[in-house]
C-alpha positions, 0 to 999 in steps of 0.5 A, spaced: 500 500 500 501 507 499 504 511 504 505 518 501 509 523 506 503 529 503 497 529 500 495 534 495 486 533 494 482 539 490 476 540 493 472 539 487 471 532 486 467 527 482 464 522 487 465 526 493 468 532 495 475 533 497 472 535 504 470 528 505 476 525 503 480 529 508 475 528 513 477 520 512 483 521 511 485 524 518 480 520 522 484 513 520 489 512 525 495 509 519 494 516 515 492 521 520 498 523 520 499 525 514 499 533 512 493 534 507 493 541 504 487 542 500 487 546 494 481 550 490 477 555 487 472 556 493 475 562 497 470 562 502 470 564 508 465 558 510 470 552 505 476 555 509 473 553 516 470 547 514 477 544 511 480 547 518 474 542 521 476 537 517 483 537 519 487 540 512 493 543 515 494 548 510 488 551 505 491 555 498 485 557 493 487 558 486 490 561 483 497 560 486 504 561 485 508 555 485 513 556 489 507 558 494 506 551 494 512 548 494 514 553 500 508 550 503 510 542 502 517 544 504 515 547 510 510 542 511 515 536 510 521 539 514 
């Protein structure tokens, strides 16, 4: 099985949402773990609370600057 060090999710997802997705991902103790940081158009003040509820550690809404990103995984990795 996969153990990715970082998980990149967009919120916009087919079958469902990215909210849900980083909901289950942080409720399962093997992969809770794992920095999720949540990427999206929705730049909401409601999306950026429920990413927080669901346990994203860093929310960046589009659109963003690579290095943006980049600095944020390594921030995230270190």
């Amino acid at each position: 099985s996969m153990k990715p060090d970082l998980i990149l999710l967009d919120i916009m997802l087919p079958v469902m949402d990215g909210f849900e997705v980083c909901r289950q991902i942080k409720a399962n103790e093997a992969t809770r773990h794992i920095p999720v940081v949540m990427l999206s158009a929705k730049k909401s003040k409601e999306d950026l609370v429920k990413a927080e509820q669901v346990g994203a550690d860093r929310y960046i809404t589009k659109p963003f600057k690579s290095a943006m990103v980049i600095a944020t995984i390594q921030r995230l990795l270190s």
